[in-house]
C-alpha positions in Angstrom: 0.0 0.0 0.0 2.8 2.1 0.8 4.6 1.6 -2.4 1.4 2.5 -4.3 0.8 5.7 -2.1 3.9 7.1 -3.3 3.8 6.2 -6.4 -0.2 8.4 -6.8 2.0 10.9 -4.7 4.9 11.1 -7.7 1.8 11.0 -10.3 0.2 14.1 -8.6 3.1 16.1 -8.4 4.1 16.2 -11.3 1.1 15.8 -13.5 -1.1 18.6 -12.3 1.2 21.3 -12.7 1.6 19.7 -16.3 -1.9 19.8 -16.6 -2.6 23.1 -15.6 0.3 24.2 -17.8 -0.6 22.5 -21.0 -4.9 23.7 -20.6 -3.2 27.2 -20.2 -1.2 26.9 -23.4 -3.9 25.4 -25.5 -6.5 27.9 -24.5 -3.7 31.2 -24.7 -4.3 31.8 -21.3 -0.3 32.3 -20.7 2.0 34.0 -23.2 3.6 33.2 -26.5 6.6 32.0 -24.8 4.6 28.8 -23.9 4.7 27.9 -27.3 8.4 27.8 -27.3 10.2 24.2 -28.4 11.7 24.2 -25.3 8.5 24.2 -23.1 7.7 21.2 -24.8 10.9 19.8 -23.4 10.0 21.0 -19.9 6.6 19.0 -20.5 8.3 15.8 -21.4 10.4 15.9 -17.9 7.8 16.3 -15.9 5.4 13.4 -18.2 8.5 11.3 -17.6 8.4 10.2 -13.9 4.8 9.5 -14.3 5.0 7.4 -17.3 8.4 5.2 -16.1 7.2 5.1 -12.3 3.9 6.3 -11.8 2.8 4.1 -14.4 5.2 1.4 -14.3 2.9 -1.6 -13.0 0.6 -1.3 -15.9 3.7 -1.9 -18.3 4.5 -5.2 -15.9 0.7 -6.2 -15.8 0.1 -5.3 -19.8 3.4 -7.7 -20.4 1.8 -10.4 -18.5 -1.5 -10.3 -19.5 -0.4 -10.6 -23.0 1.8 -13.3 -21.9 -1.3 -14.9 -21.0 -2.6 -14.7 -24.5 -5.3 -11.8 -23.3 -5.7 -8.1 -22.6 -7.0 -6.3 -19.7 -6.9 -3.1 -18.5 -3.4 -3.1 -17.5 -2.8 -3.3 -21.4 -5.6 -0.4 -22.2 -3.9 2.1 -20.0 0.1 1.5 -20.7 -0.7 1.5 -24.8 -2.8 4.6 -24.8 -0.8 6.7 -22.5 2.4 5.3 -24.6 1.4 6.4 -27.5 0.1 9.7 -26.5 3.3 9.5 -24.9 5.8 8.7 -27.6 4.5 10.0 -30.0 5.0 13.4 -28.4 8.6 13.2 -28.1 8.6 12.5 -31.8 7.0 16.0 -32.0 9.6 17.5 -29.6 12.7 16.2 -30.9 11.2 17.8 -34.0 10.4 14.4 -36.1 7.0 15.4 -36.5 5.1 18.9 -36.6 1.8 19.5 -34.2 0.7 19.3 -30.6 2.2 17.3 -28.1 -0.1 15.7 -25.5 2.2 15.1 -22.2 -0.6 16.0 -20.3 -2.9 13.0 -22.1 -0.4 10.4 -20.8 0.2 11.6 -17.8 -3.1 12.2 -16.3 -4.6 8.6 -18.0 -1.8 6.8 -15.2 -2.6 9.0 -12.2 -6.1 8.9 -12.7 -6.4 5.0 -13.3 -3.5 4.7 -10.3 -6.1 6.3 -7.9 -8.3 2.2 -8.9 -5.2 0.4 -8.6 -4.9 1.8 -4.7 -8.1 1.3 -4.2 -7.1 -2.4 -5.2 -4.5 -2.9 -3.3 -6.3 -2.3 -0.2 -9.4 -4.2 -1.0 -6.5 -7.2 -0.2 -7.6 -8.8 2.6 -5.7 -8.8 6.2 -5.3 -12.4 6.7 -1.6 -11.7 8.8 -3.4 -9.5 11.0 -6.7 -12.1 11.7 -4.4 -15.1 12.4 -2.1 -12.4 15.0 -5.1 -11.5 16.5 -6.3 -15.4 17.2 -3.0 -16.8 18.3 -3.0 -13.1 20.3 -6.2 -15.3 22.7 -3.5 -17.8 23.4 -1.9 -18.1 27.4 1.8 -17.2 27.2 2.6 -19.5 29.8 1.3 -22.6 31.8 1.0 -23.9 35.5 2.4 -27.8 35.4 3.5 -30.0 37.6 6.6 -31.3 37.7 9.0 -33.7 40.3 5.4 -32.4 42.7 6.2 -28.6 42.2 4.3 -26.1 40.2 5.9 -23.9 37.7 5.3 -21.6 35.7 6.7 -22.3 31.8 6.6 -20.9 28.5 2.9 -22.3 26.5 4.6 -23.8 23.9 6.9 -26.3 25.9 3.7 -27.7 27.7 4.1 -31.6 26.4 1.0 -34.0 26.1 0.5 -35.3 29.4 1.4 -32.7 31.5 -0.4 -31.9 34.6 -1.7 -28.0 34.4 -3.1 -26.1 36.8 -5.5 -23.6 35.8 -6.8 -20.8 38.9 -9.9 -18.3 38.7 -9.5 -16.0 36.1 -6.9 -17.8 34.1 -6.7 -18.7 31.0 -6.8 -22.4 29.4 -3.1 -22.7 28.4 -3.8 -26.0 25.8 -6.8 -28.5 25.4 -6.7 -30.9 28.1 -8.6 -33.3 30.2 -9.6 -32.2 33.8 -8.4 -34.5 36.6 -9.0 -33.0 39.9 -11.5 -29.8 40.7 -14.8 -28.2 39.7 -15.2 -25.3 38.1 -17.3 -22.9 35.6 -14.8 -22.5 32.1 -16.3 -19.6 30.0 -16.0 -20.7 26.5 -18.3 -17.9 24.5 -15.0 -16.6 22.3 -14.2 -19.8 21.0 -17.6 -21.7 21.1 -20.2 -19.1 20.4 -22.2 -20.2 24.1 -23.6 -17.5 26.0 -23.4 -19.4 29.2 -20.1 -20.6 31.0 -20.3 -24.5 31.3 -19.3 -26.9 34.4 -16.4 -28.5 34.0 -15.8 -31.5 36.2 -13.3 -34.3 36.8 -13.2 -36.1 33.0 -14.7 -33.2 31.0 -12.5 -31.6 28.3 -11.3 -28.4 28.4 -10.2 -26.0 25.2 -7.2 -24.5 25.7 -7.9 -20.5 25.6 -11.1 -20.1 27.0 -11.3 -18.6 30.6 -11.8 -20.5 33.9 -14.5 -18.8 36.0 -14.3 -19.9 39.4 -12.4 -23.0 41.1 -9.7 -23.9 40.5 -9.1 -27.0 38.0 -6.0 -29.5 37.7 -5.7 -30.4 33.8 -3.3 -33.0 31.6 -2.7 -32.0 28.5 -3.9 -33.9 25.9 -3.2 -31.7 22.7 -0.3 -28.8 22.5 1.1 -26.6 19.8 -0.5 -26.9 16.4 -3.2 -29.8 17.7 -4.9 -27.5 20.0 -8.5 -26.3 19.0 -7.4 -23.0 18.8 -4.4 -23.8 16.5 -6.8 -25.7 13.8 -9.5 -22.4 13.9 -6.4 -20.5 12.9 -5.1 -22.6 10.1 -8.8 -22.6 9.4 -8.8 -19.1 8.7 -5.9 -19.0 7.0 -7.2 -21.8 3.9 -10.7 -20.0 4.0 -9.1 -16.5 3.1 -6.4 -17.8 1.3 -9.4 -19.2 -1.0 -10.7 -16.3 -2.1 -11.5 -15.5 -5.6 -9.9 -12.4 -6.7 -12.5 -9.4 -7.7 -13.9 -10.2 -11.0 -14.3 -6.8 -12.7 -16.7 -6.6 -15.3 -14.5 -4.0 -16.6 -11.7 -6.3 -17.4 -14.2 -8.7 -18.5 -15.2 -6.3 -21.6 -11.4 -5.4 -21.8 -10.7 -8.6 -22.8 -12.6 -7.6 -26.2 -12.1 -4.3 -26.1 -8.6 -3.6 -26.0 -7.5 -5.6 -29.3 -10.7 -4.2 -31.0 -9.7 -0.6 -30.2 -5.7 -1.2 -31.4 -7.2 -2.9 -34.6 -9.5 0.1 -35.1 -6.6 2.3 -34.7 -4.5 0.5 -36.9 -7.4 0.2 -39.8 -7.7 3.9 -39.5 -4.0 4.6 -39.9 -3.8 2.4 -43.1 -6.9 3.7 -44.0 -6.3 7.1 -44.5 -2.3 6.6 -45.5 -3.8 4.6 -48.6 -6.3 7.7 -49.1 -3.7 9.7 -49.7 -3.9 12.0 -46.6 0.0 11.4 -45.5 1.9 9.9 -42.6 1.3 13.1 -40.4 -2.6 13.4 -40.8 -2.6 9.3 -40.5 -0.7 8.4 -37.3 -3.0 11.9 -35.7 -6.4 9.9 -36.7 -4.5 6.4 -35.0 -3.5 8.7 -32.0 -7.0 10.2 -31.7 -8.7 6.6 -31.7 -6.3 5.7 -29.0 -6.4 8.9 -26.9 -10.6 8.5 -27.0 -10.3 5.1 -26.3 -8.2 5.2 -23.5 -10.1 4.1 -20.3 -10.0 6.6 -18.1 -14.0 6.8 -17.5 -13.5 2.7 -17.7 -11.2 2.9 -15.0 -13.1 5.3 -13.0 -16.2 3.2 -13.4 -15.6 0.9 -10.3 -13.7 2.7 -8.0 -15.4 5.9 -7.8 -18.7 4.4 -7.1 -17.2 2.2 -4.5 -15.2 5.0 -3.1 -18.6 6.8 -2.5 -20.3 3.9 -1.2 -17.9 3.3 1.5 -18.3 6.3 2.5 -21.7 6.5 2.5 -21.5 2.7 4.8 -19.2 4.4 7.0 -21.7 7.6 7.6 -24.0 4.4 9.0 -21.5 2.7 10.9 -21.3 0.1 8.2 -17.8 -0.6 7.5 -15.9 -2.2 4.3 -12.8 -3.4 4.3 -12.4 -3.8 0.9 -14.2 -3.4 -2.0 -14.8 -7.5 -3.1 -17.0 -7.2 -0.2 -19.2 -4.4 -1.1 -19.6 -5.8 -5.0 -20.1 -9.5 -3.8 -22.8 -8.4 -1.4 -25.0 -7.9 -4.1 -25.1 -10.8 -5.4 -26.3 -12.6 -1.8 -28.7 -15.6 -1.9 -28.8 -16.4 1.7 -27.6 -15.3 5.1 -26.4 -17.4 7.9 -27.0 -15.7 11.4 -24.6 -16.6 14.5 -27.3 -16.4 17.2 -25.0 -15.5 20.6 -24.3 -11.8 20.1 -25.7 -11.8 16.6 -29.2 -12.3 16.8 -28.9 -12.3 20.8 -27.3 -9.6 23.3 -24.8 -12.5 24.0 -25.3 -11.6 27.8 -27.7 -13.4 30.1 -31.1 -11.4 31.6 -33.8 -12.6 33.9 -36.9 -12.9 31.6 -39.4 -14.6 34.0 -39.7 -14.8 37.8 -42.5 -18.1 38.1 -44.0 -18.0 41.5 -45.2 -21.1 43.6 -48.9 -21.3 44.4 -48.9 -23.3 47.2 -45.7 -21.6 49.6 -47.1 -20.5 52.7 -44.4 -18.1 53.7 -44.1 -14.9 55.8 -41.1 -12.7 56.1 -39.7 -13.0 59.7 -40.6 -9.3 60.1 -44.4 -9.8 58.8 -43.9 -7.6 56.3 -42.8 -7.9 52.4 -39.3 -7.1 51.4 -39.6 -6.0 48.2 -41.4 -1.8 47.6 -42.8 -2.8 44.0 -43.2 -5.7 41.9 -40.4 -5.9 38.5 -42.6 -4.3 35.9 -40.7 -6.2 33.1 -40.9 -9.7 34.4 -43.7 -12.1 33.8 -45.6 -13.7 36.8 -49.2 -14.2 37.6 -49.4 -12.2 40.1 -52.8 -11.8 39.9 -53.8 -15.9 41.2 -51.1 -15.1 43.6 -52.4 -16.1 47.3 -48.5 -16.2 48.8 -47.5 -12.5 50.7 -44.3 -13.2 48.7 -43.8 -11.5 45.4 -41.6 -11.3 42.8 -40.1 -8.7 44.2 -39.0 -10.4 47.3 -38.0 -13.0 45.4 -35.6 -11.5 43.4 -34.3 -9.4 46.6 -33.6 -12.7 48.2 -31.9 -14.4 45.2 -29.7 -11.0 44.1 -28.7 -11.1 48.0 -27.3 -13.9 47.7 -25.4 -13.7 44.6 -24.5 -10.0 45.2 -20.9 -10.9 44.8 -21.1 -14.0 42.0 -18.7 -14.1 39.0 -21.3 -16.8 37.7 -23.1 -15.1 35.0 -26.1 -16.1 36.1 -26.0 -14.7 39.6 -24.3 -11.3 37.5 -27.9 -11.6 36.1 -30.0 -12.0 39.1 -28.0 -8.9 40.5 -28.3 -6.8 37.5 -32.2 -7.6 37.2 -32.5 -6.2 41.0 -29.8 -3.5 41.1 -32.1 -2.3 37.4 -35.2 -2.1 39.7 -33.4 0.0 42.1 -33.3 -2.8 45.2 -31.2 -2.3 48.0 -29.6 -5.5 49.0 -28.9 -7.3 52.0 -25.8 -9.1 53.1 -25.7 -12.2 52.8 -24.3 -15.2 56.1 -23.1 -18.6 55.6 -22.9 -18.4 52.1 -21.9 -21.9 50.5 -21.1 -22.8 47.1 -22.5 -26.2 46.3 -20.2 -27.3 43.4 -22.5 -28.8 40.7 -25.2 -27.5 42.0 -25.7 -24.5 43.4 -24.9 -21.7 46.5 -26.8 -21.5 49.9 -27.0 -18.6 51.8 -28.8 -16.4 54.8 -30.6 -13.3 54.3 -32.9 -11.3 56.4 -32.9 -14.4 58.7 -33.9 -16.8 55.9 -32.3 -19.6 54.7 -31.8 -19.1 50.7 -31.3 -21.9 48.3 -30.7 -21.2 44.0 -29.7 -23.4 41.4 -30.8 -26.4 39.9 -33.4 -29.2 40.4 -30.5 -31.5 42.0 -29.8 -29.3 44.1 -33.3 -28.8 45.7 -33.8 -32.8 45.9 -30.4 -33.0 47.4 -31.5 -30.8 50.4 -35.3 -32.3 50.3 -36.6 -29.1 49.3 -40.5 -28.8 48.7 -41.2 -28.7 44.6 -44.4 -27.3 45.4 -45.6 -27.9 41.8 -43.2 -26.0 40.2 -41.9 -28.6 38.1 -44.5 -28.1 35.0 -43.2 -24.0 35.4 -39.6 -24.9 34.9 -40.1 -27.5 31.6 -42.2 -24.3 30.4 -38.9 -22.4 31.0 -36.4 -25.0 29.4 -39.8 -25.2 26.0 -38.9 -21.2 25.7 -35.0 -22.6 25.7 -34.3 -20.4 29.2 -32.5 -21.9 32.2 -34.4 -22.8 35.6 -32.5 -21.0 38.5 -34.9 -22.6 41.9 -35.0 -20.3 44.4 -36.1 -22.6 47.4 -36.9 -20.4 50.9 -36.7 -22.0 54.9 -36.9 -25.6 52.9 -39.4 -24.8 50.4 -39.4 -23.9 46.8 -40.5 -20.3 46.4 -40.2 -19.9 42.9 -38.3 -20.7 39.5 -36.2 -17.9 38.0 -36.1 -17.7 34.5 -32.6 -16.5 32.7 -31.8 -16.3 28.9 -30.0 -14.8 26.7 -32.3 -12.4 25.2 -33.4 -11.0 21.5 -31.6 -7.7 20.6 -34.0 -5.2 20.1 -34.1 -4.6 16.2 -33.1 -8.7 15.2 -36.6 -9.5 14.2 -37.2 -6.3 12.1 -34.1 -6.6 10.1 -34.5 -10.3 9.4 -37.8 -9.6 8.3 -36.1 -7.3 5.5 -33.9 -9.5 4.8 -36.5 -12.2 3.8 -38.6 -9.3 2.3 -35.5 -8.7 0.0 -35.6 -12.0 -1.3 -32.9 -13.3 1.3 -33.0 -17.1 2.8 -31.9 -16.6 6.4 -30.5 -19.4 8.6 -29.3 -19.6 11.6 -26.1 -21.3 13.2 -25.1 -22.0 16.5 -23.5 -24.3 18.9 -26.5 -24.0 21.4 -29.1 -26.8 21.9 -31.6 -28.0 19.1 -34.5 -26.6 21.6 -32.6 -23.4 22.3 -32.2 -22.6 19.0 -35.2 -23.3 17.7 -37.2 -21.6 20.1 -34.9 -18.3 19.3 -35.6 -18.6 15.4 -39.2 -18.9 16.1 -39.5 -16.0 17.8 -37.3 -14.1 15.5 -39.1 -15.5 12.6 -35.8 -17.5 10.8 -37.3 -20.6 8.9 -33.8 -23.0 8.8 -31.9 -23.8 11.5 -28.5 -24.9 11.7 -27.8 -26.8 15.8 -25.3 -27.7 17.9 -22.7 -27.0 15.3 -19.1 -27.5 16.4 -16.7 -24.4 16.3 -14.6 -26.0 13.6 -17.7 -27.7 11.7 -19.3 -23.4 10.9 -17.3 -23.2 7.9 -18.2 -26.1 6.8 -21.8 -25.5 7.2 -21.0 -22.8 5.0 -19.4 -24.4 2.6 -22.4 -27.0 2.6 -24.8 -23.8 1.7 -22.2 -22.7 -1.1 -22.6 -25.9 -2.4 -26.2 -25.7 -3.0 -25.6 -22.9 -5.6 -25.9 -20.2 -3.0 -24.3 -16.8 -2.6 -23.9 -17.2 1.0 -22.8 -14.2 4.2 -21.9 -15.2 7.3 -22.9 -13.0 10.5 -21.2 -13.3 13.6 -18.8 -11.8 16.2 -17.2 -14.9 17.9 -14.4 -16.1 17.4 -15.3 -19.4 17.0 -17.0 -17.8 13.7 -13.6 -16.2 11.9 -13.5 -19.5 9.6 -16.8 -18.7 8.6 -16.6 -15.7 7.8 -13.7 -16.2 6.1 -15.1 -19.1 4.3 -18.1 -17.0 3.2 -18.6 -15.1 -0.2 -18.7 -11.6 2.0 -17.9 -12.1 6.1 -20.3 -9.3 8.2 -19.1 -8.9 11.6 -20.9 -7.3 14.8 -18.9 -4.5 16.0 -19.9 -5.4 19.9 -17.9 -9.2 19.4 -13.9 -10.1 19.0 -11.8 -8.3 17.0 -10.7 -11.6 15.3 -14.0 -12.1 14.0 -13.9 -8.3 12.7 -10.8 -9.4 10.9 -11.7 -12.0 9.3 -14.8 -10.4 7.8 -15.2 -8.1 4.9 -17.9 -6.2 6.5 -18.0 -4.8 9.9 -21.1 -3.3 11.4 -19.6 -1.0 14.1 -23.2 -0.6 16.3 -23.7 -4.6 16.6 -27.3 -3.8 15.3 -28.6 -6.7 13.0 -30.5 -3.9 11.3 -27.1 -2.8 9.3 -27.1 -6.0 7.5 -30.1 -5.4 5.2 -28.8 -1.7 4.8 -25.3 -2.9 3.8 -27.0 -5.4 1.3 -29.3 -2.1 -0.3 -25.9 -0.5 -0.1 -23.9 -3.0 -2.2 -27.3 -2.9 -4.6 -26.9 0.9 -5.0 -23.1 0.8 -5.4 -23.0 -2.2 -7.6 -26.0 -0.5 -10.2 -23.8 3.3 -10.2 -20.9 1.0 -11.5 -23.0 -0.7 -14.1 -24.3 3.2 -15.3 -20.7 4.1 -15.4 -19.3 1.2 -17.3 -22.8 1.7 -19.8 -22.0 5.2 -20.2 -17.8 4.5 -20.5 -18.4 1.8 -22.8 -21.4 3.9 -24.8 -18.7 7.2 -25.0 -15.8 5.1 -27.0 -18.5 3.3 -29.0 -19.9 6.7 -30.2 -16.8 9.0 -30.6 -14.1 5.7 -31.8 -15.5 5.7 -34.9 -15.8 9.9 -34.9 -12.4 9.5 -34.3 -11.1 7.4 -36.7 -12.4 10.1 -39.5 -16.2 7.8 -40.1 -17.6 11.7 -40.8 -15.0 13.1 -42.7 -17.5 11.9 -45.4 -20.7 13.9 -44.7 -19.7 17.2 -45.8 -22.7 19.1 -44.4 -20.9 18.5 -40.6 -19.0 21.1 -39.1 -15.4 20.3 -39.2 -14.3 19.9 -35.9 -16.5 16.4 -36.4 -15.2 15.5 -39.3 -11.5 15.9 -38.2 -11.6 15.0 -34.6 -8.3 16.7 -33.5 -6.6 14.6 -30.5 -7.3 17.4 -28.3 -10.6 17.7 -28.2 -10.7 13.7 -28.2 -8.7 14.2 -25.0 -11.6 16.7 -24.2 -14.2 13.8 -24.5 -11.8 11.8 -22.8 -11.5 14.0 -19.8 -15.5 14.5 -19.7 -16.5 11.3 -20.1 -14.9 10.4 -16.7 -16.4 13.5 -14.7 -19.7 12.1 -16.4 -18.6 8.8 -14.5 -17.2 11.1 -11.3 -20.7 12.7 -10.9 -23.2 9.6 -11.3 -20.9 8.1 -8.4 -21.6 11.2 -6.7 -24.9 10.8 -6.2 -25.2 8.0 -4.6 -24.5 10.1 -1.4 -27.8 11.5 -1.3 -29.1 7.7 -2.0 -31.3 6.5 0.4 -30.5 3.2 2.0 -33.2 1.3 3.4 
C-alpha cells in the first residue's frame, strides 16, 4: 500500500502542474513564450516520472496479461498513455510537426492509479486475523513437575502434563480435567452464552477462561493440535481461497482492447492509402487511442465504490475492501450466528414463576420487596403467597450479590435495574454442581438447579411443569427454594436484541433465505428462530464444523454471508462469499470479515446489502456510459464523418485534443453519477 501511495504521490506532483500548464497553453491563457520548443521539453520531464514510475505496473501487468494470450486493462492504459506519450517526443525532438499531448499520458496513469490503490487495499488482512487469534492464546502454563508447580513458556507444555488452571486464568492447551470443579467460560471460542461446568473427565479447550475454582488439567493436545491452533489454520485456507474481484471492466477489456488497437491500426492504413500522408494518419490512430483510453473505464468501479464506502461508513457500516461491497449484491442467503448476533450475548432474567402453594411470611411480617419488576412475567394476579416477585428476586440478588457466575451477574443486575437495595448475605456456600446457599434477612436461601433442591429435600411445590415451560422457551431454571421450600423458579436467557426481528424480516422481504447457526441446543435454537421469525436452523454446530456448514450452503448454488462476532465464527466468515461482523464481538472475527457493522445492530445487515445494490448498479451506469462514450466518438475519431460534408469540421477531423476533451468529460460524467449515490437513500 505504501509503495502505491507514493507512487499516486509522484503521479500528482508532477502531472497537475503539467496539466494546468498544457490547458493554459492550448487555451492562450499564458504567453507566447509557452509555445516555445523548449517548453515542450519541460513537458516531457515532468510526463516522464509519471510514465516510467507512476505508471510502471501497468507496463508489468500489460506484459503479462499478453503473456497470458489476453488483454485487460493493464494493457488499455500503458498503450494509450504510450502512444500519446511517444508519439509526443517524436513531436519535440522535431520528427513530426503538431501538438504534443504530455498532459494525455500523464493524467490517463494518475487517474487510473487512484483504482489500482483502491485495489491494493481491498487485499484482505489475513496476517493480521491469524495475530489477533493466536493473540487469545496463554503465554505460559502452570504444570506440575517432580510435585512442584511452575510456571513455563505455552509452547513447551508436552501432552501429558499436569496443568493447573486458577480463577480467572486462562486455558493454556486443550486438556482433560483430573481434579476440581469449576465454571470455564468458553463464548470466544464456542459461540455459548453461558459458562459450562467443568468437572473431573470433562474436556477443556485451551484458551477459554476459567471462572471460578480452581481445576487440575493434563494435556492432551499442544502446539498446532490444540483447538485454537486448527481455527487459525482454518482461517488462514478460507481467506487464502478467495476469488480475486472479478471486474466486469476487465471482463469487456478482454474484447475491447484488441478491438480498439485494430481500429486504430485500420484507420492509420486507411487514410495513409487515401492519400492524406503519414502526419494526418498516425493523428487519426492517436486520436482513436487517446478517446479510447479508459480513463472513464477505469473510474467506473472505484469511484462508485469510493462513494459507497463512505456513505457505509456515515451508518457505521464498514468495508474493508471493495470484493466485499460488489459480492454483497449478489447474496442468496444469510447465515445468522445467534450468541451476540441475533442475541445480546449476555444473560437477563426474563421470567420470575412463583409457587402457588408456599405458605411463607417474612420473619418481620412484612414484604421485602417496595414494588413488583414491571418487566418480568408472573401471575401475580392468582397469587395467594404474601411473597412476590419482588421479594424473590431481593432474596436471590442477595445472595449472589458478589457472584462471578453469570447467572447470579444476572440475578444482580435484574434487581440492582429495579433499584433494590440489597442485603448481606451469612453462611454463604457454594455447592459445586449444583448450586450456592446462603442467609438473608434471617432466611435460609437456596438457588440453582433441580438437583440441588432434591439433594437438600426441598418442597417442589408444583413448580416442576413451570420450569419445563422455561427449558420449552430454551431459558435456564434457577430454583430459588426459601426456609426448605421452593419459592419460585427464575427464568434467565440470553435475550433477543432489540431490532433482530425487524431486520431479518427485510432480509426475507429482500428476497434473502436466512438461517441460523449455533453451537447451542436443538430446543434453544429453535425456540430463538421462532421467535425471530428465521425458517432454517443450523444446531449444535461445532466451532470448527461453521465453515463447513458454509461451505455446505455454497454448495447448493448459493451466494452465501456469514454473521457473527465470535471467534469461533472467523472461519466462517472467512469461508463466506462476503464475512459481516458485529462490532460489539472479537476483534478476530472483525478481521476475518469483509464487512463490519460497528453498532452490533442486526439492522445494518439489510442496509449494507441495499448498499452493495446501489453501489453495484452506479458501477453498471458508469461502465454503460464509459463503454457507450468510445463506442460513439471511436468511430468519430477514426475520420467515419470526414465523409458527410454538411458537418462542421471539428466532427469530421476530430483533432486529439478535443478527443482528450471527451476523454476528460467522459470520466467527470462517470465522477458525478458516483456522486450521487451520497444522497441515496439506503433502506
Amino acid at each position: 500500500i505504501r509503495d502505491q501511495t507514493r507512487k499516486l504521490w509522484v503521479g500528482v506532483i508532477f502531472t497537475l502542474p503539467l496539466f494546468l500548464m498544457s490547458m493554459a497553453r492550448d487555451f492562450g491563457l499564458i504567453g507566447h513564450w509557452a509555445h516555445a520548443s523548449w517548453v515542450n521539453v519541460l513537458f516531457l520531464a515532468l510526463a516522464t516520472p509519471v510514465q516510467f514510475y507512476t505508471g510502471w505496473d501497468y507496463y508489468i501487468g500489460a506484459y503479462k496479461s499478453l503473456r497470458n494470450k489476453s488483454a485487460n486493462m493493464d494493457v488499455l492504459v500503458a498503450l494509450g498513455s504510450s502512444v500519446a506519450y511517444f508519439y509526443s517526443i517524436i513531436v519535440t525532438v522535431g520528427l513530426l510537426g503538431g501538438h504534443v499531448y504530455f498532459e494525455t499520458s500523464a493524467a490517463i496513469i494518475t487517474l487510473i492509479k487512484v483504482g489500482k490503490l483502491l485495489e491494493v487495499q481491498a487485499k484482505g488482512k489475513t496476517s493480521e486475523a491469524i495475530k489477533a487469534l493466536m493473540g487469545l492464546q496463554a503465554k505460559t502454563a502452570r504444570v506440575v513437575r517432580n510435585g512442584t508447580e511452575v510456571d513455563i513458556p505455552v509452547d513447551q507444555v508436552e501432552v501429558g502434563d499436569t496443568v493447573v488452571i486458577r480463577p480467572g486464568e486462562k486455558v493454556p492447551v486443550d486438556g482433560t480435567v483430573v481434579n476440581g470443579f469449576s465454571s470455564v467460560d468458553e463464548s470466544l471460542l464456542t459461540g455459548e452464552s453461558l459458562p459450562v461446568d467443568k468437572k473431573v473427565g470433562d474436556e477443556v479447550i485451551g484458551a477459554t477462561l476459567n471462572k471460578q475454582g480452581m481445576l487440575k488439567i493434563e494435556a492432551t493436545k499442544v502446539g498446532r493440535d490444540t483447538a485454537l491452533a486448527q481455527i487459525v489454520r482454518l482461517v488462514e485456507e478460507a481467506q487464502g481461497s478467495k476469488a480475486p474481484i472479478q471486474a466486469l471492466a476487465d471482463k469487456v477489456a478482454a474484447i475491447f482492447v484488441p478491438a480498439v488497437i485494430g481500429v486504430a491500426v485500420l484507420t492509420f492504413i486507411a487514410w495513409l492509402v487515401n492519400g492524406a500522408g503519414f502526419t494526418p494518419a498516425l493523428v487519426r490512430l492517436v486520436a482513436v487511442l487517446v478517446i479510447a483510453c479508459p480513463c472513464a473505464l477505469g473510474l467506473a468501479t472505484p469511484t462508485a465504490i469510493v462513494v459507497g464506502m463512505g456513505k457505509g461508513a456515515g451508518q457505521g457500516i464498514l468495508f474493508k475492501n471493495s470484493t466485499s461491497l460488489e459480492r454483497a449484491h449478489a447474496l442468496q442467503a444469510v447465515v445468522l450466528d445467534k450468541t451476540g448476533t441475533i442475541t445480546k450475548g449476555q444473560p437477563a432474567v426474563t421470567d420470575i414463576l412463583l409457587s402457588q402453594n408456599l405458605e411463607l411470611r417474612m420473619k418481620n411480617g412484612e414484604k421485602v420487596g417496595q414494588s413488583v419488576a414491571s418487566n418480568l412475567q408472573s401471575p401475580i394476579s392468582n397469587l395467594q403467597s404474601p411473597v412476590s416477585t419482588t421479594d424473590i428476586l431481593r432474596l436471590a440478588a442477595s445472595v449472589e450479590r458478589g457472584s462471578e457466575h453469570p447467572l447470579g451477574e444476572a440475578v444482580v443486575r435484574a434487581a440492582q435495574d429495579e433499584g433494590m437495595s440489597l442485603s448481606e448475605p451469612t453462611n454463604f456456600e457454594a455447592i459445586a454442581g449444583h448450586g450456592v446457599s446462603a442467609k438473608v434477612d434471617g432466611y435460609r436461601i437456596l438457588l440453582g438447579n433441580r438437583r440441588l433442591m432434591e439433594r437438600e429435600g426441598v418442597e417442589l411445590n408444583g413448580l416442576g411443569p413451570k420450569v419445563e415451560q422455561l427449558q420449552n422457551e430454551a431459558k435456564t431454571a434457577m430454583w430459588v427454594a426459601i426456609d426448605g421450600q421452593a419459592g419460585a423458579v427464575i427464568g434467565i436467557a440470553d435475550t433477543i436484541k432489540d431490532g433482530s426481528k425487524e431486520a431479518i424480516a427485510r432480509l426475507k422481504k429482500m428476497g434473502l433465505q436466512v438461517v441460523m447457526m449455533t453451537g447451542d441446543n436443538r430446543a434453544t435454537a429453535e425456540a430463538i428462530a421462532a421467535e425471530v421469525g428465521v425458517d432454517r436452523v443450523l444446531a449444535e454446530v461445532l466451532p470448527g464444523d461453521k465453515a463447513a456448514n458454509v461451505a455446505k450452503l455454497q454448495e447448493e448454488g448459493l451466494t452465501v454471508a456469514m454473521v457473527g462476532d465470535g471467534i469461533n465464527d472467523a472461519p466462517a466468515l472467512a469461508q463466506a462469499d462476503v464475512g459481516i461482523a458485529i462490532g460489539t464481538g472479537a476483534d478476530v472475527a472483525m478481521e476475518a470479515a469483509g464487512i463490519t457493522l460497528i453498532s452490533g445492530d442486526l439492522q445494518g445487515v439489510p442496509k449494507a446489502i441495499g448498499l452493495s445494490h446501489a453501489t453495484m448498479r452506479t458501477i453498471k451506469q458508469n461502465l454503460f456510459w464509459a463503454f457507450a462514450y468510445n463506442v460513439v466518438l471511436i468511430p468519430v475519431a477514426a475520420g467515419v464523418l470526414a465523409f458527410f460534408p454538411g458537418l462542421p469540421i471539428y466532427l469530421r477531423e476530430l483533432h486529439p485534443i478535443a478527443a482528450a476533451f471527451a476523454m476528460a468529460f467522459s470520466s467527470v460524467t462517470v465522477v458525478g453519477n458516483s456522486l450521487r449515490l451520497r444522497s441515496a437513500r439506503i433502506e
